[in-house]
N, C-alpha and C positions, 0 to 999 in steps of 0.2 A: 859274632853274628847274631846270636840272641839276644844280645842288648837291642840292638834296631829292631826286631821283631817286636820283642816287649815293651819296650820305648812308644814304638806305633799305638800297638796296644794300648797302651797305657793312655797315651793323647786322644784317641775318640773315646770313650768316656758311654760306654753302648747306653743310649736311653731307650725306652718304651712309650708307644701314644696309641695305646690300645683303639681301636677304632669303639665309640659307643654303638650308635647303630649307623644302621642301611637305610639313607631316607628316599621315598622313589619322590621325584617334582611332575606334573603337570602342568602345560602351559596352554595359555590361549589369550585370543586378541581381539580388539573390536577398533573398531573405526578407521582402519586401515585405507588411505586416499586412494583412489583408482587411479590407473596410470596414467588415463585419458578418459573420453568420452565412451568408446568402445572397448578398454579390457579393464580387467579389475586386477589387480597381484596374483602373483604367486609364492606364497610369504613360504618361510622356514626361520625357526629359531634357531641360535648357535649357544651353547651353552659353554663360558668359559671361566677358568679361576683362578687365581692370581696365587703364586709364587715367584717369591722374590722379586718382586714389582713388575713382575714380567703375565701376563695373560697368556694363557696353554687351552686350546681347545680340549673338553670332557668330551663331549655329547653333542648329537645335534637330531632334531625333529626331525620327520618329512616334509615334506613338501607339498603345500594343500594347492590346488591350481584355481586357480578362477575366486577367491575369498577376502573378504575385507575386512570378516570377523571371524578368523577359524578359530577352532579347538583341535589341537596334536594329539594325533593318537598314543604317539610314540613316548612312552614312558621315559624320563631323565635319571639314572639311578646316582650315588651319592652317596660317599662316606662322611656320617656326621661326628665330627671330633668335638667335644662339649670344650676342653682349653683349648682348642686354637680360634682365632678369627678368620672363618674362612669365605674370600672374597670371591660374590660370584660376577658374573657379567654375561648376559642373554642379550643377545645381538638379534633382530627383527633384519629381512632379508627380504626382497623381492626375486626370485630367482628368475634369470630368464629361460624360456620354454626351450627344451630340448638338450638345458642343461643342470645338471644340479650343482656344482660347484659354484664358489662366491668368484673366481674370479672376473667375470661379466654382471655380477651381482647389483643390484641397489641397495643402499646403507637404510634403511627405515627407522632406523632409531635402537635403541638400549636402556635398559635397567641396571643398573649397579646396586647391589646388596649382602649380604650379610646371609651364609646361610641360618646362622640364625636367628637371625631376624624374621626367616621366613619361616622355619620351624615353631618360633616363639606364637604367632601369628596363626596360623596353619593356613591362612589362604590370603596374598599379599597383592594388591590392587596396584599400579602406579602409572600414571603417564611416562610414556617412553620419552628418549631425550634425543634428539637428534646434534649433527654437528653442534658445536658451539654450548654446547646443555640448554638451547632452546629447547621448550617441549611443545609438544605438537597436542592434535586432538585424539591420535589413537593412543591407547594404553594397551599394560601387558597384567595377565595375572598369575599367578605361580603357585601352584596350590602344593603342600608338602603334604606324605604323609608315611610313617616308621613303617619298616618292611616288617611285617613279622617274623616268626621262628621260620615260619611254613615255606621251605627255600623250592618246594615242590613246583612243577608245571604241568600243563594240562596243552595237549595239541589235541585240535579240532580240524575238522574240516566239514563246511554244512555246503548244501546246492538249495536249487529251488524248483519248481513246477510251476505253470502256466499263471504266470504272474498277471499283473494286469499291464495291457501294454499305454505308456501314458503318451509316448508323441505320435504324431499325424500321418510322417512318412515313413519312419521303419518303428522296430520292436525299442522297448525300454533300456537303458542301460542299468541295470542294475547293479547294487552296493549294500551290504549289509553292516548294520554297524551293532555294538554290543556295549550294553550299558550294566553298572553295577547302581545298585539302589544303597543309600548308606543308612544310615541309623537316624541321620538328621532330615530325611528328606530330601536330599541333594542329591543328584544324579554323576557318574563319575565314567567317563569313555573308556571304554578297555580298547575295545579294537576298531577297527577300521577294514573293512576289506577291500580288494582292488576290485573296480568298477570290469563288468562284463558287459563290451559292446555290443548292440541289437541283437539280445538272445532275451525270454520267458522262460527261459528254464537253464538260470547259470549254474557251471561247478566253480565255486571262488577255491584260493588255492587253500590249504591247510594253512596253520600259522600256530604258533607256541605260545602261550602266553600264563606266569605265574599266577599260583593258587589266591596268595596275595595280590595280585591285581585282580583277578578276576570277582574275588568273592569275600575277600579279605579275610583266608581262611573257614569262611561259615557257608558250609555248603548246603545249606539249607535258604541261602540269603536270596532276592529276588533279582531278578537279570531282566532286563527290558532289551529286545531285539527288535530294530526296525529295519525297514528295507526302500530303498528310496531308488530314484532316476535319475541318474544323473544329468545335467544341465552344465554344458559350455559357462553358462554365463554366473552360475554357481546359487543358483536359487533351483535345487534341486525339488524332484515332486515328490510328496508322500505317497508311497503306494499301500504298507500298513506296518506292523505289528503285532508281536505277540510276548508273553512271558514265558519266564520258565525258570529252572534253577539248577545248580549243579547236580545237586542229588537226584533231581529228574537224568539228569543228562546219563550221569554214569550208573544208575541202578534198574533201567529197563530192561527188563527180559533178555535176556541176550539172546541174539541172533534175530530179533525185532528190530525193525526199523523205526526209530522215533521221530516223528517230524510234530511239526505246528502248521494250524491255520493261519496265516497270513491275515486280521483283520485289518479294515481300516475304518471306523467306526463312525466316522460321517455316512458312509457309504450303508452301514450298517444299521443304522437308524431311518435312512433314507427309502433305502429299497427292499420291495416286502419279500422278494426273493434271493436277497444275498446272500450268499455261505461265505466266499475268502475272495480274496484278494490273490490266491495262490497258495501254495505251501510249500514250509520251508522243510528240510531236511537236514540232519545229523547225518553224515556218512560215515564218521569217526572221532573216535574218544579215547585217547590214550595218556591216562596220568606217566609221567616222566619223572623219577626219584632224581632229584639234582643233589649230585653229594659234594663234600667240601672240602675244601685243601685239604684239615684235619684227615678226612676219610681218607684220601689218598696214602698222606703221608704213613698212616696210621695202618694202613692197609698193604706194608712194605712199598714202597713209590720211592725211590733213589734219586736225588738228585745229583747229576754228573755236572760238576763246576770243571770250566776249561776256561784260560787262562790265556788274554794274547796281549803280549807287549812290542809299542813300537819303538824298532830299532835307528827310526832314520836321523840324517844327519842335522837335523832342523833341532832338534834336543839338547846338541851341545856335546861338546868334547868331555866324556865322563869326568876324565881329569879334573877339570877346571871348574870351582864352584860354583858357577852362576848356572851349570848344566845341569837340565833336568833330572838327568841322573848320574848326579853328583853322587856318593857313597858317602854321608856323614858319619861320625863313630856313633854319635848319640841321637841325631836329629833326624828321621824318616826323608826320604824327600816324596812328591806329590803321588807318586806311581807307587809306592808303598803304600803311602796312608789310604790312597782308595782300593791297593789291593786287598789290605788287611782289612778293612773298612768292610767291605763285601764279604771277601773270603770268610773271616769271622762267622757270618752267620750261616754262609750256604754249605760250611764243612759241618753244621748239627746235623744236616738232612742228609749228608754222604756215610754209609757205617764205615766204606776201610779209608775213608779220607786222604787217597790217592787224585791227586788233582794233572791231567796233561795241561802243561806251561808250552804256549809257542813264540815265537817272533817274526816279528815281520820287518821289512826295509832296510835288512843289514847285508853285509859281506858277512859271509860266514866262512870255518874252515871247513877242510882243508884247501881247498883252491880259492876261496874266496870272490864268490861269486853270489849275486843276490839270491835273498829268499824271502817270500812273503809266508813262512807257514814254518818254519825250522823249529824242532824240538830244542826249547833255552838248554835241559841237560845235553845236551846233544847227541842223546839216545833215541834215533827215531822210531827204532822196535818197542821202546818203555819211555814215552815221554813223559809219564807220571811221575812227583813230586812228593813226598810224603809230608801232609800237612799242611798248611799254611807255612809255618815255622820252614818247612822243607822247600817251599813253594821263593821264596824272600832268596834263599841261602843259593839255590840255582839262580835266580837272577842276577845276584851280585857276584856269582863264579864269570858268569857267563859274560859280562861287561866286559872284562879283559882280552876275552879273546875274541872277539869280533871288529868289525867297522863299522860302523854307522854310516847310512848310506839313504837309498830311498828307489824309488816315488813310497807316498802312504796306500798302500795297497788292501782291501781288508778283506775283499771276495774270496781271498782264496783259503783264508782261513775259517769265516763260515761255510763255503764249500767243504771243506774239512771236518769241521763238528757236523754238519746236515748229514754227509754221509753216516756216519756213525747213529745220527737221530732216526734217519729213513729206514735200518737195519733195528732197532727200536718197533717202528711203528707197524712193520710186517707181524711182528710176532703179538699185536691187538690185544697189548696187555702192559698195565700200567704200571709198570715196574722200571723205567728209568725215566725221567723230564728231566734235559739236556738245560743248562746256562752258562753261555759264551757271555764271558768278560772280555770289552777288547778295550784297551787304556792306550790312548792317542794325543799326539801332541799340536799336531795338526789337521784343517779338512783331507778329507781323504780325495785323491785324485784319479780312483776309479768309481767314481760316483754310480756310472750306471751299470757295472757290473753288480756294486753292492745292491743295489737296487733290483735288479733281477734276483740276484741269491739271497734278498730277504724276502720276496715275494714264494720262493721256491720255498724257503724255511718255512714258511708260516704254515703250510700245511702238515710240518713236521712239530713233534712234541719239544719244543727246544725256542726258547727265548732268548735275545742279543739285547747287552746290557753296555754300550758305548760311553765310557767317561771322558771329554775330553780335559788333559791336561796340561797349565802353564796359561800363559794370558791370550794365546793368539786369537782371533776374534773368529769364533763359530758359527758364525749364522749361519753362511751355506749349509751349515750340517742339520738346522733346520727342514730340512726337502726330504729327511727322512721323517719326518711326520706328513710330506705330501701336503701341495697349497687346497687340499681343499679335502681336508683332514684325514687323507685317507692314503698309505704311500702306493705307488704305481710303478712297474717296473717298465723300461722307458720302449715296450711296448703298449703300454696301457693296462696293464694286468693290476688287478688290484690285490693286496694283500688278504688273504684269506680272513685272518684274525691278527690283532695288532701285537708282534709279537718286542717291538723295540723298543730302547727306553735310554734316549742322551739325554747327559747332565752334564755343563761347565763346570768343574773342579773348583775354580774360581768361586763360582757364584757359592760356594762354601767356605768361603777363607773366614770368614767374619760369625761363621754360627758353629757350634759344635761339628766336629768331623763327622758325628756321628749320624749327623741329618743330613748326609750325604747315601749311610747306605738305607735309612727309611726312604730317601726319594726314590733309590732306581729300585730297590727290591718292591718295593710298594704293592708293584702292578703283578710280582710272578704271579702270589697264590693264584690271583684269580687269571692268569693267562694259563696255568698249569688248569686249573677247573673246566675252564672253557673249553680248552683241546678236546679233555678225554669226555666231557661230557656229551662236547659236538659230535665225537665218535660213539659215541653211547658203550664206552666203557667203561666200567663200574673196576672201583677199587679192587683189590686182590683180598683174599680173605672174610669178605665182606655176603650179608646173606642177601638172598632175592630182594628187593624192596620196592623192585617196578610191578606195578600193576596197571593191566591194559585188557581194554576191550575197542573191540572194534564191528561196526554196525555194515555191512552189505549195503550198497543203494540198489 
């Protein structure tokens, strides 16, 4: 039995591709055709990047309404790998009103490049390409620039006072936007706020936004705030401006209120009695310590690896070698190499390295009767496996004594790990993040059950890591990434935070085994970060490091 273990072992071959840095992109557009005489787009970028010939949505901007040359507020973030070439593709979108998904969408054109290229560069111009690589008259441009150390954030929230009202039949719509000043002169959008309809005195909502975007760590550096009115037609009115900086923002007196005068400086040249345009207000300041996989891990954070293999009859007669889970003396077959492949690395982050191993779509004993959730030892008090090593040896016990049978069921197995994560997340302390391995040989035929119980996971500390294995053709399994990048549980519900990650086995036959488990692990650290950070749980062990102030309006 340990020859197939080590044997496996031995065939991925573990490499490393250390991420160099974190680059954030910037986009924006000019010349974008109006749709007619009377409306102008409603554009959003898609930011996507190619593995294995195949284009995978990252990232995608908002949605600017009424614009023919916006600029995205919305930051692109980005692992830059200095040996790979890693290919991007931004996709130019007219969205229609009322919806934001592409699938009613207009195509407006694309970029294809090189994220280094853009790095190389740091700010990359090009006419977009429509069908056919015609190009048209609007272009894109892509500004990169390296995230700092400073993984910190800063949440804000400002209002305003008796602005000036700019149209005829009701109050202004106000919108504040927030500029970083850079070293060369250049101006750089940090935020964007949501527009507050016919009110002089809006409360915009709060909003999170890095130390490095904001300020590129120099909290001394200049910030330009302006405030404008919005316009249907997207030629919005200046109402004014003012400056300021962060070290203004977070070192005033506490328990003072900080605001600014609103100028607008035509106005103020003009008129011999003018003071403002309004004034803005600071309601709240509170720096956010964003800590890192390390911290967690480092901060005792356990990670519980569970294990789910499909038993159905689509696989093949174990017997017979052409069957997926065939038992060679020497040679892994595809359910090993991505167990071992995974398991490998998530048993460093387990200390007693007890793994629960389930099954799904088999007759099992004693009466032999299906189950989508059966402990492989078929101990359901201690489904645990000692090791990997131990993890392999229950598997191939457990082939003999069963049937193979079906439908591919998987809901009830992450119902099974969630419970366990939900019993986790009561106790508001980061000491276990849950990863369900489910290794499948076919689409799954409870589609929208899984669908609901990854929408339900996601607000739990537990990530599902889907390998499909053998050649059958996946794409339906695609829908767990949701047509319009986002999955939805088949009432509408969106997933909290993206907690899932399919890979065809296949699409790994031709490159090291072992760029099998960099593709699905890729994404935990920072799914494991994101959770407890959205929870604002800080590591275990770990000393104060939030600091916060907050201002009364």
């Amino acid at each position: 039995m340990s020859n197939i273990y080590e044997s496996a072992e031995a065939t991925l071959g573990f490499i490393s591709s250390p991420c160099l840095a974190k680059v954030e992109l910037r986009v924006a557009s000019r010349g974008i055709s109006d749709r007619d005489a009377l409306s102008k787009p409603d554009p959003c970028v898609v930011l996507k990047m190619q593995s294995h010939g195949q284009w995978f949505e990252v990232d995608r901007t908002e949605v600017i309404r009424s614009s023919s040359s916006p600029v995205f507020s919305k930051i692109l973030l980005v692992d830059y790998y200095f040996e790979e070439v890693q290919r991007l593709r931004f996709e130019l979108h007219d969205i229609s009103s009322g919806n934001n998904g592409l699938r009613d969408a207009d195509f407006l054109g694309a970029l294809e490049c090189t994220l280094g290229q853009i790095v190389s560069q740091r700010k990359l111009t090009k006419a977009l390409l429509k069908q056919g690589n015609t190009s048209g008259k609007s272009s894109i441009t892509v500004t990169a620039e390296e995230l700092s150390g400073n993984d910190d954030y800063v949440e804000l929230s400002f209002s305003a006072r008796k602005l000036d009202d700019k149209d005829f039949f009701s109050k202004s719509d106000p919108f504040l936007e927030i500029f970083r000043l850079n070293d060369d002169g250049t101006e750089s959008l940090v935020h964007r706020t949501e527009t507050i309809m016919n009110n002089l005195s809006p409360v915009w909502k709060s909003f999170k936004v890095s130390l490095n975007t904001l300020c590129s760590g120099d909290h001394d550096r200049e910030l330009k705030c302006t405030v404008w009115d919005w316009d249907s037609n997207g030629k919005h009115d200046f109402i004014g401006e003012f400056q300021t900086t962060f070290k203004e923002m977070r070192t005033e007196q506490e328990g003072k209120q900080l605001q600014w005068e609103c100028i607008n400086p035509k106005y103020q040249m003009k008129k011999k009695n003018y003071r403002n345009s309004g004034v803005v207000i600071l309601n709240h300041c509170k720096i956010i310590k964003m800590y890192s996989f390390l911290d967690y891990i480092m901060g005792g954070c356990q990670i519980q690896f569970t294990v789910a293999i499909d038993f159905t009859a689509s696989n093949g007669d174990p017997r017979n070698s052409c069957s997926l889970h065939y038992i060679h003396p020497y040679q892994p077959n595809e359910y090993l190499k991505a167990l071992v492949a995974v398991g490998e690395i998530c048993q460093d982050y387990d200390s007693d390295k007890m793994f629960p191993v389930f099954g799904f779509g088999a007759l099992i004993p004693p009466d032999f009767k299906v189950s989508h959730d059966f402990a492989v030892n078929f101990d359901e008090d201690n489904p645990e496996c000692a090791g990997i090593q131990g993890v392999v040896e229950a598997y191939q016990n457990c082939l003999p004594k069963i049937q193979l049978y079906g439908p591919t069921n998987i809901a009830p197995i992450i119902q099974k790990v969630a419970l366990s994560a939900s019993e986790e997340m009561h106790t508001k302390e980061a000491m276990e993040y849950f990863i369900l391995l489910i290794l499948t040989d076919g689409v799954i035929t409870d589609m929208a059950d899984t669908r609901e119980a990854i929408v339900h996971a996601s607000h739990l500390p537990m990530s599902v890591i889907i390998v499909g294995v053998g050649n059958a053709d996946f794409t339906d399994m695609q829908i767990l990434d949701g047509d319009d990048g986002i999955l939805r549980s088949p009432k509408g519900e969106p997933v909290l935070r993206d907690i899932v990650q399919f890979v065809p086995f296949k699409d790994f036959k031709h490159a090291s085994p072992a760029a099998l488990a960099k593709s699905v692990l890729a994404e935990v650290p920072n799914q494991v970060v994101d959770y407890y950070n959205a929870k604002g749980i800080k590591p275990k062990c770990m000393s104060d490091y939030e600091s916060t102030r907050t201002f009364s309006p």
